[in-house]
C-alpha positions in Angstrom: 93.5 58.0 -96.4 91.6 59.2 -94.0 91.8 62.9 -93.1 93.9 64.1 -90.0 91.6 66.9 -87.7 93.7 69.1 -86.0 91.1 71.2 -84.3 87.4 70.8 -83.5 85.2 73.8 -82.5 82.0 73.7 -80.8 79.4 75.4 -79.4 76.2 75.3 -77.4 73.8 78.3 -77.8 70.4 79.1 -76.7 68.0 81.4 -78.5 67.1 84.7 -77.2 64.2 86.0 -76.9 63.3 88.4 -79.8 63.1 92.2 -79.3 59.2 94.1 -79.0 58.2 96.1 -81.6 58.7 100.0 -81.2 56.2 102.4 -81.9 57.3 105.6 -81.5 57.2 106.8 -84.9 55.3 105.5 -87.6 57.5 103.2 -89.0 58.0 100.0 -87.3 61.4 98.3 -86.8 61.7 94.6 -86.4 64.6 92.9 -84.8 65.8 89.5 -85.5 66.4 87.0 -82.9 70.1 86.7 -81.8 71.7 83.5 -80.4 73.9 83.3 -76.4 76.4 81.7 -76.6 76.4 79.4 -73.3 79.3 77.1 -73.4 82.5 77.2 -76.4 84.7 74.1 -76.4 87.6 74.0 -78.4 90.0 70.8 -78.4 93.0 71.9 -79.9 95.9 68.7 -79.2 94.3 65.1 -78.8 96.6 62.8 -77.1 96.9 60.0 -79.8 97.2 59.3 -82.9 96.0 55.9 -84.6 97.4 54.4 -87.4 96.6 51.4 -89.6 99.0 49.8 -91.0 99.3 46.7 -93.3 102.7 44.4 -93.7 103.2 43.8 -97.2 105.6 40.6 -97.5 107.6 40.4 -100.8 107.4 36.1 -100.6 103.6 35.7 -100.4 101.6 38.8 -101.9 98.5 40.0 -99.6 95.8 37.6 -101.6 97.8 34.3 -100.9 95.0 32.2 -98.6 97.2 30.3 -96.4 99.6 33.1 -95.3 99.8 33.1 -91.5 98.2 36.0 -89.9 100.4 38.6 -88.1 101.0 38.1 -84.5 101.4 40.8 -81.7 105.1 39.6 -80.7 105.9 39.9 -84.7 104.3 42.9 -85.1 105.7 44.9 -82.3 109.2 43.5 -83.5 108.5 44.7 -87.3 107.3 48.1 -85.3 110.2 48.5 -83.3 112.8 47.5 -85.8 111.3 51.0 -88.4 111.5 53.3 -85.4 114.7 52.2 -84.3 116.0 51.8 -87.5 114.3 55.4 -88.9 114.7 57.4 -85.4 116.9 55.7 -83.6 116.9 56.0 -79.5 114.0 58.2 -79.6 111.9 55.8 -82.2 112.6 53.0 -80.1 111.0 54.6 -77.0 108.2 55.2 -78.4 105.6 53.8 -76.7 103.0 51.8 -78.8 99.7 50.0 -78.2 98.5 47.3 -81.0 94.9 47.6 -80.4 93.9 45.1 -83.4 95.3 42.4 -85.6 93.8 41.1 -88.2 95.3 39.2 -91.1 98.4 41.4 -92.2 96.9 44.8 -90.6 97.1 46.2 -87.4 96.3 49.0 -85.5 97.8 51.2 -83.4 97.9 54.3 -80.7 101.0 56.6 -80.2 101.4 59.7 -78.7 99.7 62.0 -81.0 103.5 64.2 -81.0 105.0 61.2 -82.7 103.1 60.8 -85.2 104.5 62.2 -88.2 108.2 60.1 -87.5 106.1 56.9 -86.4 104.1 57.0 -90.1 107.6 58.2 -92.2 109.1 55.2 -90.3 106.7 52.2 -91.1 106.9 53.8 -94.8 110.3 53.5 -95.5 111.2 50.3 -93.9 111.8 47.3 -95.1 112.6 44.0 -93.4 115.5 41.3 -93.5 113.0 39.2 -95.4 111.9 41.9 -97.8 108.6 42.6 -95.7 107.6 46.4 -95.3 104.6 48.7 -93.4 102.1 50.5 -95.7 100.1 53.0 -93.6 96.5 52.6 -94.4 95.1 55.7 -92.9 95.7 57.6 -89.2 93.2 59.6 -87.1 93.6 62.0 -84.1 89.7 61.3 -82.8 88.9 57.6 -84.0 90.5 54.3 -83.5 89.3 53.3 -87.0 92.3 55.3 -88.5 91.0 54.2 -91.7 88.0 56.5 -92.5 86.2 53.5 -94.6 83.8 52.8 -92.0 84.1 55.1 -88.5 85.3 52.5 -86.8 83.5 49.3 -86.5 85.9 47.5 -88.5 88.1 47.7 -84.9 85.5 46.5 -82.4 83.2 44.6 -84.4 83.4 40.9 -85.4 
């Protein structure tokens, strides 16, 4: 599962010059040269979360060849029906966006505050037809939510 970043420092710094020697007494003191800090950026709430999810159906398991690939409609039923079912009102106004399908997995954003209900949700449904959600992985920075490959599994063909 890939690993949830809460907060990312970073900084920009420039060397200084070093210090002259001194010789006012007979022993010499060297400085060593400090670094400015220029710029600190700290981003401490990202605004999404993505999450990769795969349906796991209880009539054909994952490795069956001619199962029908998930479809967005489906998919943002299945969704829906966990966070309605899980968080009622509030899980079914959460807003999502299915940025991928492919085969039985999909990918999502979400607000980044509903994060934790939206991934207890898809884990403990399960469908009329004995289908659940297994979450993959979820990222705050990356929309490859699955850590296996930063990414290029989602845009990439």
């Amino acid at each position: 599962m890939a690993e949830d970043v809460s907060m990312t420092d970073s900084s920009i710094t420039a060397p200084v010059q070093p210090a002259t020697q001194t010789s006012t007494s007979s022993r010499k003191r060297v400085r060593t040269p400090k670094t400015q800090t220029l710029a600190n950026l700290t981003l401490r709430n990202p605004l999404w979360a993505y999450i990769h999810l795969s349906l796991v159906t209880a009539k054909f398991p994952s490795s069956y060849p001619n199962y029908p690939p998930l479809d967005s409609f489906t998919a943002h039923l299945h969704l829906t029906s966990a966070l309605s079912q899980f968080l009622g009102l509030h899980g079914g106004a959460i807003p999502i966006d299915i940025l991928k399908l492919e085969g039985q997995d999909v990918w999502v954003r979400i607000p980044a505050d509903d994060r934790v209900g939206f991934v207890a949700a898809m884990g403990g449904w399960v469908g009329r037809g004995g289908e659940g959600w297994r979450v993959v992985g979820w990222s705050s920075w990356s929309a490859g939510a699955s850590g296996r490959d930063g990414g290029r599994d989602l845009f990439g063909d």
